[in-house]
Structures are given as structure tokens and as C-alpha cells.
C-alpha positions in Angstrom: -102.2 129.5 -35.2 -103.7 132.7 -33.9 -107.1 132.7 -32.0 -110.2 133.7 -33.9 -110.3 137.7 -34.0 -106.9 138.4 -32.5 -104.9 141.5 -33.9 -102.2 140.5 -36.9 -98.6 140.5 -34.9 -95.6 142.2 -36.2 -93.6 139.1 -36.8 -89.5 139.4 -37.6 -87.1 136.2 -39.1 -86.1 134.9 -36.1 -82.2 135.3 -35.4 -79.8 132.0 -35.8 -79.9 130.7 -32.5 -76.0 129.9 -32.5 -75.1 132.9 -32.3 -76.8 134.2 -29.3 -74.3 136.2 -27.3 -73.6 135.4 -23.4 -75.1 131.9 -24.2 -73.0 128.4 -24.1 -72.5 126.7 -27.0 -76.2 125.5 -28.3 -76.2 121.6 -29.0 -77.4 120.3 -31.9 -81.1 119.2 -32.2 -80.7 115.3 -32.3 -81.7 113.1 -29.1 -79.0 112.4 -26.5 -79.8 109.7 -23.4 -76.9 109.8 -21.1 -76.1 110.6 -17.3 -74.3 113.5 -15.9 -74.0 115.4 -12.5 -75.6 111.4 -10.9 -78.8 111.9 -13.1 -80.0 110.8 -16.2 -80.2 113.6 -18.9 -82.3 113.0 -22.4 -81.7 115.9 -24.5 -83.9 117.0 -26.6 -86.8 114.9 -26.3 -89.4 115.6 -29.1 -93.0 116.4 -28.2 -95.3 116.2 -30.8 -97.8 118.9 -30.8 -101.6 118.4 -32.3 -100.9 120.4 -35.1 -98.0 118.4 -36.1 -95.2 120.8 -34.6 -92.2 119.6 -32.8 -90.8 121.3 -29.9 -88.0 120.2 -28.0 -87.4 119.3 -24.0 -84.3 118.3 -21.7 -85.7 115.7 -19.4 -83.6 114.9 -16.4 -85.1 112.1 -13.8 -83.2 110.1 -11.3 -82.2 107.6 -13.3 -83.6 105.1 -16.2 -85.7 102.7 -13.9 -87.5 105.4 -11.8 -91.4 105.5 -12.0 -94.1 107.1 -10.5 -92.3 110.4 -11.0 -94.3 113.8 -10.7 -92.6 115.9 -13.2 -92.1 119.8 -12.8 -92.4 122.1 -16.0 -89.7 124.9 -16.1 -91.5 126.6 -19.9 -89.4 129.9 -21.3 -87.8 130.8 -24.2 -84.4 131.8 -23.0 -83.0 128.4 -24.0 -82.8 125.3 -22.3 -79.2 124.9 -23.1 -79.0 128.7 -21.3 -77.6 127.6 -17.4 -77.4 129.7 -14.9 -74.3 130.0 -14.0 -73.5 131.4 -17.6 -76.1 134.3 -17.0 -76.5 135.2 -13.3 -74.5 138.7 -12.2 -72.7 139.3 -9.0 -75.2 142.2 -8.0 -78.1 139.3 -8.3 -76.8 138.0 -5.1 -77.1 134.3 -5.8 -74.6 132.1 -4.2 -73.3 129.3 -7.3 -72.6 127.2 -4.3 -77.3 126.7 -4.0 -77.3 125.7 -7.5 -76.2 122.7 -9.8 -74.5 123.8 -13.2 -78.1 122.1 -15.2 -80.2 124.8 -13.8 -81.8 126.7 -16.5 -82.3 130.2 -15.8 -85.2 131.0 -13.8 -86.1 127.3 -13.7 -86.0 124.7 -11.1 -82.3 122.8 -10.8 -82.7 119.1 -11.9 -80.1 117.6 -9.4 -82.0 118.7 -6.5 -85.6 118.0 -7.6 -84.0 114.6 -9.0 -82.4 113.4 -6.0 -86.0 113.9 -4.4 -87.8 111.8 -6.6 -88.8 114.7 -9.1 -88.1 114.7 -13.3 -87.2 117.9 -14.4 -88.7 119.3 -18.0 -86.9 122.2 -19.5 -88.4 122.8 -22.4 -88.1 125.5 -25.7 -91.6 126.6 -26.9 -92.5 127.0 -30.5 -90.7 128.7 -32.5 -87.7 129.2 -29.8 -84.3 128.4 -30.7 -84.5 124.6 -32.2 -87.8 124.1 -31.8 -90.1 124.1 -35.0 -92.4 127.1 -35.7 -92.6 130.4 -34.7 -92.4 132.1 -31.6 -95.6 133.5 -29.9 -95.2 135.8 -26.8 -98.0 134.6 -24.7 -101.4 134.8 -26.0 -103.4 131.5 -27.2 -101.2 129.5 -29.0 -98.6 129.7 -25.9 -100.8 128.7 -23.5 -102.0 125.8 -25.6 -99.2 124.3 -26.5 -98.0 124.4 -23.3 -101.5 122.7 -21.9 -100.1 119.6 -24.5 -97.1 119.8 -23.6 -98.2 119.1 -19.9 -100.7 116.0 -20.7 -97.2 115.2 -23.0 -95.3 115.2 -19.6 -98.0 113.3 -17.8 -98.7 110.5 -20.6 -95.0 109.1 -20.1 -94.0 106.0 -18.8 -92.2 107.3 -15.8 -94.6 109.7 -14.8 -96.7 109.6 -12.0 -99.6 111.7 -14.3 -98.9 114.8 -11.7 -97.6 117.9 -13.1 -96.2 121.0 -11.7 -94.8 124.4 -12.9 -92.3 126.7 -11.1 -90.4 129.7 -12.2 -89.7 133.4 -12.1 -90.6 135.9 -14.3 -91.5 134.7 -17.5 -91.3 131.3 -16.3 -94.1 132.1 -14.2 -96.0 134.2 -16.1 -96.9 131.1 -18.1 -98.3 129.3 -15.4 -101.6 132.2 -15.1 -101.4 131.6 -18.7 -102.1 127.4 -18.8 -103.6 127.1 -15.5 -106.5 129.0 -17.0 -107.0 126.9 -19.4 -107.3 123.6 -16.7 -104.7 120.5 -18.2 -106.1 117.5 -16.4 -102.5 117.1 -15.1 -101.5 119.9 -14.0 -101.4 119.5 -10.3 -100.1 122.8 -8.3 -98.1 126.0 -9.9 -95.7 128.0 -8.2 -95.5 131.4 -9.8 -92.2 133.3 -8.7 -93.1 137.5 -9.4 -94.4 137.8 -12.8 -96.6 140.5 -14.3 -100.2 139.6 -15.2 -101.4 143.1 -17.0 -98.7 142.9 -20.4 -100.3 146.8 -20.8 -100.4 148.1 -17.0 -96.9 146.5 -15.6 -94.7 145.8 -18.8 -95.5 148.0 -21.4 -97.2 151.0 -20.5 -96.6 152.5 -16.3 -99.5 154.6 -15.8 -100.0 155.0 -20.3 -95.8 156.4 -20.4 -94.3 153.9 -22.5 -91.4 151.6 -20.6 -88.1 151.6 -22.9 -85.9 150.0 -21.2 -86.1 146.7 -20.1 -88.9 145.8 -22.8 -87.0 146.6 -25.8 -84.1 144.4 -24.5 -86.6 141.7 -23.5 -87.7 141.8 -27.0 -84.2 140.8 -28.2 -83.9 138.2 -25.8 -86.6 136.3 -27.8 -86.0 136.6 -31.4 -83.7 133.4 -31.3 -85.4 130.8 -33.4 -84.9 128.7 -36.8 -88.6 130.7 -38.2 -90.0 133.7 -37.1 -90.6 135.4 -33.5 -92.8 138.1 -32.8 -91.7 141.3 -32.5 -92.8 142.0 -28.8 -90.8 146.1 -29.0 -92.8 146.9 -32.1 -96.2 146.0 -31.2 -95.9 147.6 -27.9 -95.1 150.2 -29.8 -97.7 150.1 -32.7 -100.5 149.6 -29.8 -99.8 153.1 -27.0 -103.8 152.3 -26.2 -105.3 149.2 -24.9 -107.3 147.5 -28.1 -107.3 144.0 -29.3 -103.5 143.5 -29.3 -104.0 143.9 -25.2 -106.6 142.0 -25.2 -105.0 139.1 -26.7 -102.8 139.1 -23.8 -105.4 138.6 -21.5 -105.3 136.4 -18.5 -108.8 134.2 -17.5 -107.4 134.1 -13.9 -110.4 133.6 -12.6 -110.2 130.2 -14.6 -107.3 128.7 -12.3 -108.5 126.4 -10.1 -104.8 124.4 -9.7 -103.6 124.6 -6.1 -101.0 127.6 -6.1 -98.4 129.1 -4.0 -97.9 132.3 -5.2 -94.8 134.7 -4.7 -94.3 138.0 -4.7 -92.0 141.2 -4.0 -92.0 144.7 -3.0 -89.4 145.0 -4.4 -89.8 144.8 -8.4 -91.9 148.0 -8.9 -91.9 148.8 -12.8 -91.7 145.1 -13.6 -93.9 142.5 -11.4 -94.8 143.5 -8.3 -98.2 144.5 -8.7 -98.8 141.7 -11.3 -97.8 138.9 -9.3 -100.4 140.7 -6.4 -103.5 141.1 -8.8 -103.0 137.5 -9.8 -102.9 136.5 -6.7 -106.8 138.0 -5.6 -108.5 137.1 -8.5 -107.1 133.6 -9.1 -110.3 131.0 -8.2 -108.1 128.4 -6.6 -109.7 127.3 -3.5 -106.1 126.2 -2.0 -103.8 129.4 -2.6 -101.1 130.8 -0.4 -99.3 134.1 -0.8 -95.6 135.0 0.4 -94.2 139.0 -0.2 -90.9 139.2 0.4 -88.9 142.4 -0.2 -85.8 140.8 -1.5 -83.4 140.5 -4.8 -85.9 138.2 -6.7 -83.4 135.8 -8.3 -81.8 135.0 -4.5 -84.7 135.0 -2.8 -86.2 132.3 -5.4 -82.8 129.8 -4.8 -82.1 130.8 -1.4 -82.3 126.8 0.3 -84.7 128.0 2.8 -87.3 128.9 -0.2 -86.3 125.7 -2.1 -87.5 124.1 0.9 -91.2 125.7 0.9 -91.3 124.9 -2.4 -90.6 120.9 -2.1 -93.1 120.9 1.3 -95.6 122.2 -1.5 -94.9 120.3 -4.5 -94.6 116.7 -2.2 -97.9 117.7 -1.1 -99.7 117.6 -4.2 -97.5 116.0 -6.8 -96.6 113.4 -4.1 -99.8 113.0 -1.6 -97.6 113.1 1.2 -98.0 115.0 4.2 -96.4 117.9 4.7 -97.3 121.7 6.8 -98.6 123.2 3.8 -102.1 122.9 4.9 -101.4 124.6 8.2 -99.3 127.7 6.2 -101.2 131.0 6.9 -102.7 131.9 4.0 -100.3 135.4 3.4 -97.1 136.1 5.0 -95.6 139.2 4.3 -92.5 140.9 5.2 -92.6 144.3 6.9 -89.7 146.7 5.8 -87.5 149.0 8.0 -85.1 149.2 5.6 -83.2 147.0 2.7 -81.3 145.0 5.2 -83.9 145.2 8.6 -87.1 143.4 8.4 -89.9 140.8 9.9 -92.2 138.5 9.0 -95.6 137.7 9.6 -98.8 136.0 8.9 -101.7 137.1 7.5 -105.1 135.8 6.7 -105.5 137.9 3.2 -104.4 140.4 0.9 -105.5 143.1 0.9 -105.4 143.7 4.9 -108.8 144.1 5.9 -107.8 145.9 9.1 -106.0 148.7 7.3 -107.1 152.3 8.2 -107.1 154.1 5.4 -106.0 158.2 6.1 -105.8 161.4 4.0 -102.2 163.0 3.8 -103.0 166.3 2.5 -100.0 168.2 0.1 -100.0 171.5 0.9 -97.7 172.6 -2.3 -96.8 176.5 0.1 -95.3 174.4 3.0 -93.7 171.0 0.6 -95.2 169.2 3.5 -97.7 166.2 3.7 -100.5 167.4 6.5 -103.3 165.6 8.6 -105.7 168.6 7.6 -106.3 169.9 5.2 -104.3 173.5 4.4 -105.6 176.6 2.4 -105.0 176.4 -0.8 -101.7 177.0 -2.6 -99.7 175.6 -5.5 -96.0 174.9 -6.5 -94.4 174.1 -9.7 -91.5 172.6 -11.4 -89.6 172.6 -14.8 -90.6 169.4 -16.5 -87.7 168.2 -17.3 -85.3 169.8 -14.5 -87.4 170.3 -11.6 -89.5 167.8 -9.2 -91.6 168.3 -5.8 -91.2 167.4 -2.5 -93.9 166.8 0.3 -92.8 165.2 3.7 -94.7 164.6 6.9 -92.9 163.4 10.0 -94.3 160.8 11.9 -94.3 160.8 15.6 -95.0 157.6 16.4 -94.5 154.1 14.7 -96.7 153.7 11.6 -96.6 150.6 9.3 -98.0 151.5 6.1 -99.0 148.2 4.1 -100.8 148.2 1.0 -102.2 150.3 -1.6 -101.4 153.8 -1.8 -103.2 156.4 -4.1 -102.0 160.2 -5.0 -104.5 162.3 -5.8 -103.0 165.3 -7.5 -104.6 168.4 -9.5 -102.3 169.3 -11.8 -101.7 171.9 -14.9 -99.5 171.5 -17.4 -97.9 175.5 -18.1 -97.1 175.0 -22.1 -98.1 172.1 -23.0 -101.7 170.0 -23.1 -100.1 166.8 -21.1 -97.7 165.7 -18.9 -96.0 162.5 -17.5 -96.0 162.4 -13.9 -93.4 160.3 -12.0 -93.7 159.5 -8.1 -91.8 157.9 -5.1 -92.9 157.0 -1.5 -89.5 157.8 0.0 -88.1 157.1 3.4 -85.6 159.4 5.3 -84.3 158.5 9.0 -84.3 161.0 11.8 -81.3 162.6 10.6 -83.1 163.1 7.0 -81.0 160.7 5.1 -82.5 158.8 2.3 -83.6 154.7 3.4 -82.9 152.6 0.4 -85.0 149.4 -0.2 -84.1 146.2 -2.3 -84.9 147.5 -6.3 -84.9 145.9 -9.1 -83.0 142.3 -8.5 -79.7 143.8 -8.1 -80.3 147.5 -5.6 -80.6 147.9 -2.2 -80.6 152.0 -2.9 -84.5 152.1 -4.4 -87.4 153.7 -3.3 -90.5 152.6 -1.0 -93.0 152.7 -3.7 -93.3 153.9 -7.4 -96.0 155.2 -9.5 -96.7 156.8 -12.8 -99.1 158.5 -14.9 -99.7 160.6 -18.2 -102.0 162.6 -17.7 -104.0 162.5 -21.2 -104.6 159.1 -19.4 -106.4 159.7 -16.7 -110.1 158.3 -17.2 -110.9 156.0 -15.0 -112.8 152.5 -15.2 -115.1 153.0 -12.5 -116.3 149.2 -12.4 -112.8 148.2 -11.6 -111.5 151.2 -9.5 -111.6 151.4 -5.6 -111.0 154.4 -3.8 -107.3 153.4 -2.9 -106.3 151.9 -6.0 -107.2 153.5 -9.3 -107.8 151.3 -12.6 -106.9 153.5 -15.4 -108.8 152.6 -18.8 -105.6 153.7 -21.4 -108.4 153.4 -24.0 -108.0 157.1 -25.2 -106.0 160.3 -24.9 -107.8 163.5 -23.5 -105.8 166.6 -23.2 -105.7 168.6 -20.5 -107.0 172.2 -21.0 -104.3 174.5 -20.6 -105.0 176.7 -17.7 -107.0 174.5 -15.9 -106.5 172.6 -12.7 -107.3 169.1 -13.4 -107.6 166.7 -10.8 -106.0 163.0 -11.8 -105.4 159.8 -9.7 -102.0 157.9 -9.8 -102.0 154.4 -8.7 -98.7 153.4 -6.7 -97.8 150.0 -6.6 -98.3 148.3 -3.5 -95.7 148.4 -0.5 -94.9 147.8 3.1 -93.0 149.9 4.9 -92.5 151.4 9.0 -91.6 154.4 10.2 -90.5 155.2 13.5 -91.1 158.2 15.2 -88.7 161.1 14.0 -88.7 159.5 10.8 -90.2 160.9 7.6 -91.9 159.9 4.9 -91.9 161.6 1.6 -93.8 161.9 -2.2 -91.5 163.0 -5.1 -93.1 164.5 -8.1 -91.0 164.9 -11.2 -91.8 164.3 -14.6 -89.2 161.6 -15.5 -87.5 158.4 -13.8 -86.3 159.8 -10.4 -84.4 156.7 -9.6 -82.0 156.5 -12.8 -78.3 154.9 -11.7 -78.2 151.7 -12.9 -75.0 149.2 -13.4 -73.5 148.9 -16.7 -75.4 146.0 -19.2 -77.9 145.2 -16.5 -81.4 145.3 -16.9 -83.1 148.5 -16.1 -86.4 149.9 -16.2 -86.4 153.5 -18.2 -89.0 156.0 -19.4 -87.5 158.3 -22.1 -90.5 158.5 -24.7 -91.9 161.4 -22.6 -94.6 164.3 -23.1 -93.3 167.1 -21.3 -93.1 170.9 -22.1 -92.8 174.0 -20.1 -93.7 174.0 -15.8 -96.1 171.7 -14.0 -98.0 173.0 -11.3 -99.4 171.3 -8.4 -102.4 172.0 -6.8 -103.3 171.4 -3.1 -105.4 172.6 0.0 -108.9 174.3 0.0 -110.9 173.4 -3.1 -108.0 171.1 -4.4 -108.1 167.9 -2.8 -105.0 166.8 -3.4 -104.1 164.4 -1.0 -101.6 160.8 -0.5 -104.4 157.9 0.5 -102.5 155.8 3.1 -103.2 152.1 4.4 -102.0 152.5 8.2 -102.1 149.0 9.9 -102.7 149.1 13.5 -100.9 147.1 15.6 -102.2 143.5 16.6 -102.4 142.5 20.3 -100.8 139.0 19.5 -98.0 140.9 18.0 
């Protein structure tokens, strides 16, 4: 059932769920009750939604006389039959050896959360695989079934009434979705990187349409026994934000559930900024932030983080005592490179001590300048060429936080352009630093950003001076000719430089970091609007500049 006003979906007859590839074999829908790996398993479970739809679950609890069990929620539609070990890649870095063969993908494992006095819910939404109905991708009905399925969870015998949700990615992304909504049950939510703006980090980077990972994303939902929406075509059908985005829309102010939140670095074109925003405006009065620069899936099974995550859940699933009061509010880890980096508390996000400085491009020298230069320009084939600005520091700056490029730019043959830029960092010897990318890289940039130009009205309501909010509303032209000043947003990062080291913007107009490993999920940009040169703009009356947060060094270290 669709809320009142939203857009009609492009829906598709969902695909027969046995024959999704790379999957184990999918069990038949009636009820098994057995144990298996020292807990007891019931498979599929029905849960009875208000509208008379039934949706299946995999419950796993210690055993068949344990009460007064919280119960954590993993929710996605990836299967609940789907285990880990059937779907994780090498690259991924995840060691088999942290995980039990029950784990769902992207889901708590049920042997370790059991064995601590935990059930485990794995369930398939609406509409996904054997579960009746069809398939919604986020939006109302989502979230409200899932708010059911929560007070579902908390009504059983066993249960303690306490509810909890962890996950990455889409598992996570839920949990802005139902927390806004306020179960009675639902106790604490642990979101694991997931995007929070379906136009601004999933569909649409800076208005240039993502074809990559999206439309494979899109097939990994159509699985189902109805119908699924048809998440690749309405992206498609919607290139500006109207209702369809709308419907999408997160209340995160709404979420008032006590909520560790975590995010990365290093997931630009996917959920690093997401996970970020939904971290400032969520309302709940007990929130705690961790940015780690890490391969996401590892990072999220690593023991060490399994750990954190039963200190938080015993806390307020379990009312026991536990650090998680005394946690600094951020921690945050500070990047030298992939491999070399620290740790360190915080008291919020963004950092309020940040300095921000003006780098100015000066397009005559390719260089990156503390004043500004007289004014010159550059350009580059559109579909060839790129631009290069470096400055070389000479002593250690941390840069953490925002950054904005502010750009005039003309488009020589055409009336738009897609712009493409990375924050790179070389070493003294002007070698390029790589930086965990994309759950399986340790070869990817600092920081990304994007823009098409047509887009570049602003919201000023929501825009600050060192992170631009971009409207997407409507398409304007550039006037050929004619410098035009825009403002690219890049995704937020943390890196250092040390002194000989440099740090560098590249300006092409396509994806500069491309190589990817074969069947792997990849972000991609290949819908473009480019013609003839751009030209870049900088010094005197064009203010074209890099806006940098510099953190200044604290005298407690």
C-alpha cells in the first residue's frame, strides 16, 4: 500500500527466487524448529502483518527454554537463506574464521549473539523471495512493516520486549527508516555506512547519473513470488528531484532510539556522506559516531568491532553496565595512508575547531596557492583531457572535514558539462598515496566529488559555505562563452600531509578512478554530457579556489 500522494512506481514480475545465481539452494517456505551449529534455529517463522500479509523470519535463540531474550533485527532483501560465506570475495578482506556459517550477509551472526543471550531475526520483507506481496524499496510501506515486524519480535514469549537493529548498507539504511517512525520496542540501532539522500549518494553524484553499482543493485532485488519495484528504471524515469525523491525521504530528525552510528571514509560514491548527514540530524539524545577508513565489510566483523557492538547492545537491550556511557561522543581515524593511521576522540562532527583556508587554483601555474594569482585559465578535452592543481605543504597539516571546490568553468561546444574531482595525495617523491576505496581497494583517492553543471543552483537554506546543497530541481544551461562560477561538494575526508608532501585536485570530466576487479561491484558514471574543451577559470576576478578544513593540533595530543 503506497502512502497518500506518492508517485506510481515502475513495478516488474518479480524473478523466481530459486534461481537466483551465486545463492545456496533456497528452502522451501514451510516452518522448520530444529538445532544446528549449538542453537536453536526456527525457519521461517510467519509474521502476520496488519494488512493480512505474511512475511517470513529465521529466528535463532539459544535454545527452546531461554526467556528474557532482547532480540536483534538483521531486515534486507538479499535473502535470509543468502550466508555469508557463499557471497563474501577475497578482496573484501573478511577472515571466515570471525564468522559462523548462519550469518546472513551484512547481518549480525546468530551463534555469537546467541551464546550471549541474544535471538537473532533474519527476516525477508514483503514481497522478497518467499515472502507474500511485493517488494517496496524503502519508502512507507518498508518502514511500516518493518515497525510491525519489531512489536512482532517484541510480543513473543521469549522476548525480553527490547529490540535492536544492526547492519551495513542496506541493512542499515532501514534502521533511519523505522527509527523515524518510533516502535515502542525498538531499543538502540546500530547503523553500519548506509546512504540517507537515495538522490544525492545513490542515484544521482552531484545530478550525473551513477550506472554502475545501482543498476546491479536493482537486480539484486527483483527476487520474489509477486512483483518488485523496479529501483534502475525509476532512477532513471526521475534525473530531477520530484515526488519519486521525496518518497524516499528520511524524518531523521524523528529518531529518538539510542544509536551508535558508523561510518567510513572510505565509501565515497556509495555511503560515506550519507551515513555522516544522518548522523547530525538524527534527534537522539544518546548518539555516538565512529569513522573509520577501512574495507567496510571487515571493518563491521572484525572481533574488536563485534565487541563495541555487544558493550552497546547489553547496555540497552540488557540494562547492564557497560563503558558506553563514558565513549567520546566521535572518534575518528586520521589517514596517512591505506595502511598507516590513528585514532582519536572527539566531542562532535563537524569539528568545531577547524580553520577553514582558501587554496586558490591558479589554472597558468597547475598549482594550488595561498594568494590569490592573476588571472589565467586552462582547459581540457572532455573526454581525454583532465587538470591538475598541487600545492606542497611544508609543514604537517591534517585536513578533516568538508571540502568545497569552487570552480568557474566554460563549457567550449557544448551548453553543460560533467565535472569529476579527486583530493589526491602524493609523497615527497610525487608518487600517488592510495586510500582504502570502495570495500575491496586500498589504491583510491582522498576524497571525491562530482557535478553537472546544468545543476548547479544552490538551496541556500541548506547550504553552508564549505558544503554546498545542490537543489537537482531543474537544468539551466550554461551560456556558451561565459565563465560561470559553480560549487562542487566533496564528500567528507581525513587526511595528513607531512611536509614535502603534496596534495592535489583532479578535474576531468569522467570517473578518474576506473580499474576495478572483474564481477565486483563498482561505482561508474558513463551517462555523461560532455562535448568539446572545458576551461577552467582562476585568479583575479575568478575566485576559484579549494575551501580546506585545517585542524590545528591539540595540546593534549
Amino acid at each position: 500500500m503506497a502512502k497518500e500522494g506518492s508517485p506510481p512506481l515502475v513495478m516488474r514480475p518479480g524473478v523466481d527466487p530459486t534461481t537466483a545465481p551465486n545463492k545456496p539452494p533456497l528452502p522451501p517456505a514451510d516452518y522448520r524448529c530444529f538445532e544446528e551449529h549449538g542453537i536453536l534455529t526456527e525457519r521461517n517463522a510467519v509474521i502476520r502483518l496488519s494488512d493480512g500479509v505474511h512475511i517470513y523470519a529465521d529466528i535463532h535463540r539459544p535454545n527452546r527454554t531461554a526467556t528474557d531474550l532482547p532480540a536483534l533485527l538483521a531486515w534486507g532483501p538479499y535473502g535470509k537463506h543468502g550466508r555469508t560465506d557463499h557471497v563474501f570475495w577475497p578482496p573484501s578482506g573478511v577472515n571466515p574464521e570471525w564468522l559462523s556459517p548462519l550469518t546472513p550477509f551484512e547481518a549480525p551472526d546468530p551463534v555469537f549473539w546467541c551464546s550471549r543471550g541474544y535471538a537473532v531475526a533474519a527476516v525477508d520483507p514483503r514481497g522478497a523471495w518467499l515472502s507474500e506481496g511485493d517488494f517496496h524499496h524503502n519508502g512507507d510501506q518498508e518502514s511500516r512493516d518493518c515497525a510491525e515486524t519489531i512489536e512482532w519480535l517484541a510480543s513473543q514469549p521469549w522476548s525480553n520486549g527490547k529490540v535492536g537493529m544492526t547492519g551495513v548498507s542496506y541493512l542499515a539504511a532501514i534502521q533511519y527508516y523505522v527509527a523515524a517512525l518510533c516502535p515502542p520496542a525498538l531499543a538502540a540501532i546500530n547503523p553500519w555506512e548506509a546512504f540517507s539522500d537515495w538522490y544525492r549518494e545513490f542515484a544521482y553524484h552531484g545530478g550525473i547519473p551513477e550506472t554502475g553499482f545501482l543498476p546491479r543493485a536493482s537486480d539484486n532485488i527483483r527476487f520474489s513470488t509477486g512483483r518488485t519495484e523496479d529501483t534502475w528504471a525509476n532512477v532513471q524515469a526521475h534525473p530531477l528531484m520530484d515526488e519519486f525523491w521525496q518518497s524516499k525521504d528520511i524524518e531523521l530528525e524523528n529518531i529518538s532510539a539510542p544509536a551508535f552510528v558508523v561510518a567510513s571514509w572510505s565509501d565515497h560514491g556509495l555511503h560515506s556522506r550519507g551515513t555522516l548527514e544522518a548522523y547530525k540530524r538524527i534527534g537522539s539524545a544518546e548518539k555516538w559516531l565512529e569513522v573509520h577508513g577501512r574495507k567496510k565489510w571487515a571493518h563491521y566483523y572484525a572481533p574488536e568491532n563485534r565487541q563495541k557492538r555487544q558493550a552497546f547492545f547489553d547496555h540497552f537491550l540488557k540494562a547492564k553496565s557497560t563503558l558506553v556511557p563514558a565513549w567520546p561522543k566521535v572518534r575518528l581515524e586520521i589517514r596517512n595512508n591505506a595502511h598507516d593511521y590513528a585514532e582519536r576522540a572527539e566531542n562532535e562532527w563537524p569539528l568545531a575547531r577547524a580553520s577553514y583556508r582558501k587554496l586558490w587554483l591558479d589554472p597558468a601555474k597547475q598549482a594550488l596557492q595561498i594568494k590569490q594569482p592573476a588571472a589565467s585559465s586552462s582547459r581540457y578535452d572532455s573526454k581525454e583531457g583532465r587538470a591538475g592543481f598541487d600545492i606542497v605543504f611544508d609543514k604537517k597539516t591534517e585536513i578533516t572535514g568538508h571540502m568545497k571546490l569552487k570552480l568557474w568553468v566554460e563549457a567550449d561546444g557544448a551548453d553543460d558539462m560533467d565535472i569529476f574531482v579527486a583530493v589526491q595525495k602524493l609523497d615527497a617523491a610525487k608518487s600517488h598515496v592510495g586510500y582504502m576505496f570502495y570495500a575491496f581497494y586500498d589504491t583510491g583517492p582522498a576524497a571525491l566529488g562530482w557535478l553537472r553543471a546544468s545543476h548547479r543552483a544552490l538551496d541556500e537554506k541548506r547550504s553552508t559555505p564549505e558544503q554546498p546543497f545542490h537543489r537537482h530541481d531543474r537544468e539551466e544551461p550554461l551560456v556558451r562563452g561565459e565563465p560561470t562560477p559553480v560549487e562542487i561538494e566533496i564528500w567528507p575526508s581525513s587526511t595528513v600531509f607531512m611536509p614535502g608532501e603534496t596534495l592535489r585536485i583532479v578535474v576531468q570530466g569522467s570517473d578518474i578512478y576506473k580499474d576495478s576487479l572483474p564481477n565486483l561491484p563498482f561505482a561508474r558514471h558513463e551517462n555523461l554530457k560532455n562535448e568539446g574543451d572545458h576551461v577552467i577559470y582562476g585568479g583575479g576576478e575568478y575566485d576559484s579556489h579549494l575551501l580546506v578544513p585545517v585542524i590545528p593540533e591539540r595540546a593534549d595530543g
